[in-house]
C-alpha positions as CSV (number, residue, x, y, z in Angstrom):
1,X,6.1,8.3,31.9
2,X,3.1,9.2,33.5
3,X,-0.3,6.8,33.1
4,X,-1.8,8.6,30.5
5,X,1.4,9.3,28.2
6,X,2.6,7.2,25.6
7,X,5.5,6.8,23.0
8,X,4.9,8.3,19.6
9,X,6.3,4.9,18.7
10,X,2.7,3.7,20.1
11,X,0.5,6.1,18.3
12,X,-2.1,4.2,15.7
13,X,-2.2,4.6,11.6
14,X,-4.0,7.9,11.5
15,X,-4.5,9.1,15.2
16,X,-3.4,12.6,16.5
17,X,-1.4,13.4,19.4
18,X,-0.1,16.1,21.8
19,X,3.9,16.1,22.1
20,X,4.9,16.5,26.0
21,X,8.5,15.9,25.6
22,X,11.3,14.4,23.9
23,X,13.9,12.2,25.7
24,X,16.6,12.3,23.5
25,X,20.2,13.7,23.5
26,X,20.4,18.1,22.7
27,X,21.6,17.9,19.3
28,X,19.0,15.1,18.4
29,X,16.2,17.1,20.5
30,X,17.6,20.2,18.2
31,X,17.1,18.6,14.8
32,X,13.8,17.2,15.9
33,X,12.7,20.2,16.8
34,X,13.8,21.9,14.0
35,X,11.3,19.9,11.8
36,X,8.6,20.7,14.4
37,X,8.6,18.3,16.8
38,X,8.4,20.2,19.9
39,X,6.0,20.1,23.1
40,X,2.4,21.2,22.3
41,X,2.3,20.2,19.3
42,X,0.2,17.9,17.0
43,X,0.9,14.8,15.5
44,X,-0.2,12.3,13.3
45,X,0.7,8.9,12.5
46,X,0.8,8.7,8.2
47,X,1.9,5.8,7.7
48,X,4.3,2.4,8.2
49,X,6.7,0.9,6.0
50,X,5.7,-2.2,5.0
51,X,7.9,-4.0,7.7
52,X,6.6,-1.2,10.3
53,X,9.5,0.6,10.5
54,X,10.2,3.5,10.1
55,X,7.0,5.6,10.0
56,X,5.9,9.0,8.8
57,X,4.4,11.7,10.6
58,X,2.1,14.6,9.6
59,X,3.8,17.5,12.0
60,X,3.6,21.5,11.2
61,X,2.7,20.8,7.6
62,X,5.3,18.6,7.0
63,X,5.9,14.9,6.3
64,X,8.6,13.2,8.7
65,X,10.1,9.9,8.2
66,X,11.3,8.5,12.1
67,X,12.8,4.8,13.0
68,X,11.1,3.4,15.9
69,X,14.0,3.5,18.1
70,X,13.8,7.9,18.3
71,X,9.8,7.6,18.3
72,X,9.9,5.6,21.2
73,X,11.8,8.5,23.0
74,X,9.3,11.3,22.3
75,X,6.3,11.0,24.7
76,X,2.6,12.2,23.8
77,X,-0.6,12.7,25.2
78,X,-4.2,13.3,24.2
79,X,-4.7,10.9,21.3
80,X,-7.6,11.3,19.3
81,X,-8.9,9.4,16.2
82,X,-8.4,11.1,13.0
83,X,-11.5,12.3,12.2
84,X,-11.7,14.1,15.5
85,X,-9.1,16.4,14.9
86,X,-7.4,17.9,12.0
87,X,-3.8,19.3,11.1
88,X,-3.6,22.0,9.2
């Protein structure tokens, strides 16, 4: 990971990120990115369950539901607050 990429794991309540990559097995990869999750593209932290995990993500129109434990395996970039930057 380089210095200025993170996990989406680390991403804050309502900020927006780049995906660079996802570390995960081919067939979990593949079903991530069928719901969107692929390089270049935006994503924003929704929301927590109350115990923090797992959280949902704003990504290609959709709402995602991910445990901490595959968030921590895709890795982002540019971060910007919420109100910088909006999904469609």
């Amino acid at each position: 990971m380089s210095d200025n990429q993170l996990a989406l794991s680390d991403l804050e309540l309502g900020a927006v990120a780049v995906i660079d990559k996802i570390c995960l097995t081919p067939a979990a990869q593949g079903l991530l990115m069928s719901f969107g999750f692929l390089p270049g593209a935006d994503v924003r932290l929704l929301r927590r369950a109350p115990h923090g995990d797992p959280s949902v993500y704003s990504i290609d129109g959709s709402e995602v539901a991910l445990r901490r434990e595959t968030a921590r395996h895709i890795l982002i970039s540019q971060i910007l607050p919420s109100q910088e930057r909006e999904l469609p």
